[in-house]
C-alpha angles and dihedrals in degrees: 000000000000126000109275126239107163125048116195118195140188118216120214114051086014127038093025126040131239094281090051094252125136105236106228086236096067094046094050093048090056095036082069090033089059089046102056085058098267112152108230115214117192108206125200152136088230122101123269091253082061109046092054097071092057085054092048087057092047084051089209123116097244129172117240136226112192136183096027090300098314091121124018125190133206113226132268107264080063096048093256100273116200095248093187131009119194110172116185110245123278090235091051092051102051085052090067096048092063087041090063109037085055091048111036088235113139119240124186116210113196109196121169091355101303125101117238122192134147120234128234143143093283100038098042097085087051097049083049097051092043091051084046089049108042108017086241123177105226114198100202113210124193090225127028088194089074077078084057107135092018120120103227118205088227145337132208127199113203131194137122124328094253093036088047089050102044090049080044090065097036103052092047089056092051097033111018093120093051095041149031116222122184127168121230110155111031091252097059143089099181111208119201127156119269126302092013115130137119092275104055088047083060091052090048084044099049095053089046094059094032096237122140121248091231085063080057124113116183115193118196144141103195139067093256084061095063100090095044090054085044089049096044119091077228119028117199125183123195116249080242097062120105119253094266093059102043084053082055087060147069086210148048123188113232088216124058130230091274087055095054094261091175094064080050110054075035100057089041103045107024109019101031 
């Protein structure tokens, strides 16, 4: 195993606990980690605006990948450069609008860094809970096909979990050539275009910053998380993480994301 310069970390289920708080632990390990000249990637489905408050609490310049990969920053000392871009297309997009205006379903549409939605009876609770989950800022719009035409960054269509898996199946059968869908939180079928995923940002990050992938740790704990621990030189799932993703990995934390499982997989594969 080579020496390892670039970390890249999930949030939610790995880097944070249950209750959303960074354990001290965590923040300390990459602290020295970031000292020693580690680059530190955060990596989420979440928009750029709200990934950077995680970073502020970490208190360490990272670079972000955000919406699964779709779109990955530089850090701030370097103006935070949009380092990759991967909007949906346009035709993909306008396919779940309709879907969910005919269904109920609610579908976020991030476009430009904001996130877009309409309200409604059905979506309402979602809209609650991802408000709830992420801090979030929805701008509800009477009318998504006004998007019509727009390339979003990503969509995600959230609903129950049966519900969320059975779509799942369904829309990778019918679309699995024109999009990419994972699941993270058990709401959320998560849409990107083709070949986007967490993986393939550490590859585009890795060139950028000249680093190896095999110099390359990825750190996860859903399946959203599974190309991202493929992609990674040393690929470490949380004890937390489901079977599918564990199998994804070379390694499995003994503690869980409550336990500071990140200053562990830290202290053992980048500072030991």
């Amino acid at each position: 195993m080579k020496k390892i310069r670039l970390v890249a970390l999930d949030i939610d289920g790995t880097l944070l606990d249950d209750q959303k708080r960074l354990p001290p632990a965590n923040r300390e390990a990459l602290e020295a980690a970031s000292r020693r000249g580690v680059i530190i990637a955060i990596a989420s489905g979440r928009m750029i605006p709200r990934i950077e408050p995680i970073e502020d609490l970490l208190g360490i310049d990272c670079v972000l990948i955000a919406y699964n990969g779709g779109k990955v920053a530089g850090r701030r000392q370097e103006g935070r450069p949009i380092i990759v871009h991967r909007p949906l297309p346009a035709d993909v997009a306008e396919f779940f609008i309709n879907y969910s205006r005919e269904t109920g379903y609610l579908l976020n549409f991030y476009h430009e860094d904001r996130l877009y939605a309409e309200d409604g009876p059905r979506r309402r609770p979602f809209i609650d809970l991802y408000t709830a989950r992420t801090g979030a800022e929805f701008h509800l719009e009477p009318d998504l096909r006004r998007f019509l035409g727009i390339a979003p960054t990503k969509l995600i269509l959230l609903t129950d979990r049966v519900d969320r898996d059975r779509l799942h199946d369904e829309f990778q059968k019918k679309l699995g050539q024109r999009a990419f869908f994972t699941k993270s939180e058990p709401e959320y079928l998560e849409i990107m275009a083709p070949g986007v995923d967490k993986g393939s940002a550490l590859v585009d990050i890795a060139r950028h910053y000249g680093t190896g992938l095999d110099e390359t740790m990825g750190v996860g704990d859903a399946e959203n998380d599974i190309e991202l621990l493929r992609a990674a030189g040393w690929g470490v799932a949380m004890a937390n993480s489901p079977p599918e993703v564990k199998a994804a990995a070379k390694a499995v934390t003994v503690r869980t994301n409550n336990e500071g499982g990140v200053a562990e997989a830290i202290d053992r594969w980048v500072l030991g």
